[in-house]
GULUMPA-301860 format. One record per residue: x, y, z of N, C-alpha, C in turn. Coordinates in steps of 0.02 Angstrom, whole numbers. Layout:
REM GULUMPA-301860
     n.u     n.v     n.w    ca.u    ca.v    ca.w     c.u     c.v     c.w
       X       Y       Z       X       Y       Z       X       Y       Z
...
This chain:
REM GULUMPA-301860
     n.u     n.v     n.w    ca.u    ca.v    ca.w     c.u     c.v     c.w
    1266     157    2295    1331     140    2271    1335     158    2197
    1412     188    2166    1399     207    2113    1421     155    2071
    1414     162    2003    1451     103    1949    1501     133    1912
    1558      97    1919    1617     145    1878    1624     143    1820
    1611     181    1786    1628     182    1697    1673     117    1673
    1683      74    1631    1732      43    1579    1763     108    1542
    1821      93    1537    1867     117    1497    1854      82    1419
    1830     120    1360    1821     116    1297    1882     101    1289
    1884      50    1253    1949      47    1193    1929      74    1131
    1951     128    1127    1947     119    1028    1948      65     964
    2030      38     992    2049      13     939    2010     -54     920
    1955     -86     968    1929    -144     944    1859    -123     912
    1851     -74     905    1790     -41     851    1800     -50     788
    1756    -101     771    1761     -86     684    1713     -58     639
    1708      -8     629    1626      14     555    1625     -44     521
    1540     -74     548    1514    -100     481    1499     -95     423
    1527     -25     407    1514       1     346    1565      25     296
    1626      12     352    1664      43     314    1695     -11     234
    1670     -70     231    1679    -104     176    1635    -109     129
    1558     -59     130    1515     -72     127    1531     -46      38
    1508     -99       5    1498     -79     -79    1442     -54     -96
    1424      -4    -143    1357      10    -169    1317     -23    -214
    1278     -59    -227    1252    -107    -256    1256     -89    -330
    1259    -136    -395    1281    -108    -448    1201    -123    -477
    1170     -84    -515    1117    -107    -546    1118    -101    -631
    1076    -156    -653    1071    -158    -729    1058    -119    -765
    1004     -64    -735     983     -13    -761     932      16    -730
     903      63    -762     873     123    -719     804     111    -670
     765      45    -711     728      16    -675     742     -24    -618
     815     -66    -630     820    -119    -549     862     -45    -514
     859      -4    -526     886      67    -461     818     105    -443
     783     113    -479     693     130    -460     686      79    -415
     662      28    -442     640     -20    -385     674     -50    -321
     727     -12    -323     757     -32    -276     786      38    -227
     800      81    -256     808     141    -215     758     197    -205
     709     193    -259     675     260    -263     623     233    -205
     573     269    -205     501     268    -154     441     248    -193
     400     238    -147     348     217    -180     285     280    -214
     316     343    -179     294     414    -196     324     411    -254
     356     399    -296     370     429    -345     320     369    -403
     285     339    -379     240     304    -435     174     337    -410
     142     359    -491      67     405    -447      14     337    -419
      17     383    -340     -28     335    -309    -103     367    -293
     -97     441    -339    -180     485    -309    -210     483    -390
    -245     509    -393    -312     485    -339    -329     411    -295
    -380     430    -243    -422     378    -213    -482     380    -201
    -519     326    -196    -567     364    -162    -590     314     -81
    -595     330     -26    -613     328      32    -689     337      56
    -707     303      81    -773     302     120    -773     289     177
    -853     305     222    -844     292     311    -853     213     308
    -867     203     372    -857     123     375    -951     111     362
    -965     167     374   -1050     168     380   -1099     174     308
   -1030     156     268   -1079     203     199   -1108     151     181
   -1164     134     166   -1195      79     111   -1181      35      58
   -1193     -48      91   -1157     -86      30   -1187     -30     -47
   -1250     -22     -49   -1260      11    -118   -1229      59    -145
   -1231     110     -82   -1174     151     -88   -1103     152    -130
   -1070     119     -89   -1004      96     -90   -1009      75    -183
   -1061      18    -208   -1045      10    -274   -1075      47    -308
   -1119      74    -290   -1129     129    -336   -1063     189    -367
   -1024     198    -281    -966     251    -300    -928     201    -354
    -904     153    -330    -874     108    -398    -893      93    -446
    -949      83    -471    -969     106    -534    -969     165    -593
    -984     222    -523   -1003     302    -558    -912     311    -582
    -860     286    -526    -796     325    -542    -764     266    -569
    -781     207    -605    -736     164    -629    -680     139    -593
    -680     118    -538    -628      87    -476    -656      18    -482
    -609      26    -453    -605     -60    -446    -603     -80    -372
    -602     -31    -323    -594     -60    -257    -606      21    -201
    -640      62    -144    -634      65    -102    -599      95     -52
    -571     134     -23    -521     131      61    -586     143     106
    -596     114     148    -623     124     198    -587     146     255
    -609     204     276    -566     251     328    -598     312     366
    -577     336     424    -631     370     466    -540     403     488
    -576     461     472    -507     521     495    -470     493     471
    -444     478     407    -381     466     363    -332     389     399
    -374     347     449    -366     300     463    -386     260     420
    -346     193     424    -364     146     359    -405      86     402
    -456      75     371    -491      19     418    -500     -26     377
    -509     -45     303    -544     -97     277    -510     -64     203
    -537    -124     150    -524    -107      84    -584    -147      35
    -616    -110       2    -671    -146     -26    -680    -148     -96
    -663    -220    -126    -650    -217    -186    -701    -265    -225
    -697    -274    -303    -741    -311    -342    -735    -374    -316
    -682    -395    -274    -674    -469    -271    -727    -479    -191
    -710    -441    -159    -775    -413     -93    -852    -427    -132
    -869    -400    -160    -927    -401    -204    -956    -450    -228
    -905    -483    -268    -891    -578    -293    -918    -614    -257
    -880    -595    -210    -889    -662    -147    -914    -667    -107
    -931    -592     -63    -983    -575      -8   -1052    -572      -3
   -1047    -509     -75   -1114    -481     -85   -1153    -507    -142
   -1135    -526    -206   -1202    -543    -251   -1249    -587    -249
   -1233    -637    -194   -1276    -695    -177   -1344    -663    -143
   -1323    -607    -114   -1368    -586     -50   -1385    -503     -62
   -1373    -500    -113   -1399    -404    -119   -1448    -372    -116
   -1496    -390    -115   -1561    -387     -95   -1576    -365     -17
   -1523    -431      -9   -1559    -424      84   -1500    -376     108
   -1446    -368      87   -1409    -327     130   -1365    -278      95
   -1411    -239      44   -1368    -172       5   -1393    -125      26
   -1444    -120     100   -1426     -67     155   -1392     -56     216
   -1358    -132     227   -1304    -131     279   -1245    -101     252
   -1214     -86     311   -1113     -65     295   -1096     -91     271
   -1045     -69     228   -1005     -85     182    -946     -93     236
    -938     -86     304    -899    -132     360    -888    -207     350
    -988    -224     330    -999    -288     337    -961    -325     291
    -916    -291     247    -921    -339     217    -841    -333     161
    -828    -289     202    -751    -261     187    -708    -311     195
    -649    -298     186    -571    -330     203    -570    -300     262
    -546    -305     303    -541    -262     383    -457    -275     386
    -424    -218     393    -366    -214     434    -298    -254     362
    -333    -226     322    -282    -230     229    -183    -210     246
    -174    -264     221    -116    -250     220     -73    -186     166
     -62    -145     194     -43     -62     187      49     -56     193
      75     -25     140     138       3     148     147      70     138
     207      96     172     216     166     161     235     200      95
     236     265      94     238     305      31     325     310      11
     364     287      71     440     287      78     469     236      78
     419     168      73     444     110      56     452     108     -36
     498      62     -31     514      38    -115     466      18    -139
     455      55    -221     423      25    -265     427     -79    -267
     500     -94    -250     501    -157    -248     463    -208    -199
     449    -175    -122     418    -198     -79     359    -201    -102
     334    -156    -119     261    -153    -163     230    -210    -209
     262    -222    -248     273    -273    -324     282    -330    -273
     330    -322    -253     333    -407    -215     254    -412    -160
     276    -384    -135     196    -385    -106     133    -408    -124
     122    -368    -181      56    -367    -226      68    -441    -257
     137    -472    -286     127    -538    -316     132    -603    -284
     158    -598    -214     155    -631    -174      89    -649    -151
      87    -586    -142      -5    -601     -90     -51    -595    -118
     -46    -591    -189    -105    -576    -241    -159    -533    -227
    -108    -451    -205    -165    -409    -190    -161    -375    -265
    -214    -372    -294    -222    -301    -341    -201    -233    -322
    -247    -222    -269    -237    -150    -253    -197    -144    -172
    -135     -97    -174    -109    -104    -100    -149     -15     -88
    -142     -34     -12    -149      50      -1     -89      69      27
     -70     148      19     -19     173      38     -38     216     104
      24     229     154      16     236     206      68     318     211
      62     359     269      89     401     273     133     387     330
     186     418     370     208     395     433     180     406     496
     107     432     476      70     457     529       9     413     516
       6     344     481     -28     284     463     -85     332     438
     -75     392     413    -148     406     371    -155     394     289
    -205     369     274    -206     343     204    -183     398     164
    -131     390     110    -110     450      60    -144     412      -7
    -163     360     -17    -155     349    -111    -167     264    -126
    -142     228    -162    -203     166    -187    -142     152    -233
    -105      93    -248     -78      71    -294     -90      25    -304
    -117       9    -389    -157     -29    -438    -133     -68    -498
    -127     -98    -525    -121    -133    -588     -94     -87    -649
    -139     -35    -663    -142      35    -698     -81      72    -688
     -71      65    -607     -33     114    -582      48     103    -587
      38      23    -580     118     -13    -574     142     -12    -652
      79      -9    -700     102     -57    -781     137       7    -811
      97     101    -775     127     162    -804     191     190    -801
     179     144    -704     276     164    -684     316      97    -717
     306      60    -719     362      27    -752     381      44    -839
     315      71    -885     339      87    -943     365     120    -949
     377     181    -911     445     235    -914     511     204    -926
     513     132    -922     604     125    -900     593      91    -969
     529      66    -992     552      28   -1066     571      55   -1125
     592      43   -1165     623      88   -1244     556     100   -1288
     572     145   -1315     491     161   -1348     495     103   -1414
């Protein structure tokens, strides 16, 4: 048996948009943080490791390159995030006995990550909400692109201040 079409009315269609105002902003910064992306704040360099690399490892790379934290990732997948506060709390009690295990062991596993096309504002709120230092950035194909940091947020926001 077939189903017979409804007859569309037009006239009870209304655009939700058609009243739609464009938001007015203060200035060039609340329109950054609110329209631009999160690509347009530098989020590269990074640096990435396997899930297999060595707690020693791992701080050694943070030491040699002055980071502060980590991506742990296998084929540009994001698995973990390993930072000084990881270190703090995990590892200095016990380094001895386990700065030849993974740096798996002892990671953040499964870090909360936003995209490179989300707002600088999602970001900031993010990071102060959840008191992450470092977010990682994501591609739309969830592969890690980049690392946004303290450094990173304090450079993009001085652009909008007056010299």
């Amino acid at each position: 048996m077939r189903r017979r079409r409804r007859s569309v009315d037009d006239s009870d269609f209304q655009d939700p948009l058609k009243n739609y105002e464009t938001p007015a902003y203060n200035d060039d910064l609340d329109r950054s943080l609110m329209e631009g992306e999160i690509r347009d704040i530098k989020i590269t360099p990074f640096t990435a490791v396997l899930p297999e690399t060595t707690i020693q490892e791992a701080i050694t790379e943070m030491r040699d390159s002055s980071i502060a934290c980590l991506l742990i990732a296998r084929d540009g997948k994001l698995l973990g995030i390993f930072s000084v506060r990881d270190v703090l709390n995990r590892v200095v009690d016990n380094y001895d006995r386990i700065m030849n295990d993974p740096v798996s062991d002892v990671m953040t596993p499964n870090p909360t990550a936003v995209y490179r096309t989300d707002s600088p504002a999602k970001a900031l709120n993010l990071m102060a909400d959840s008191g992450f230092r470092h977010l990682p950035i994501l591609n739309v194909d969830e592969k890690v692109v980049g690392i946004l940091g303290p450094r990173r947020v304090t450079s993009y926001l001085r652009k909008f201040l007056p010299d």
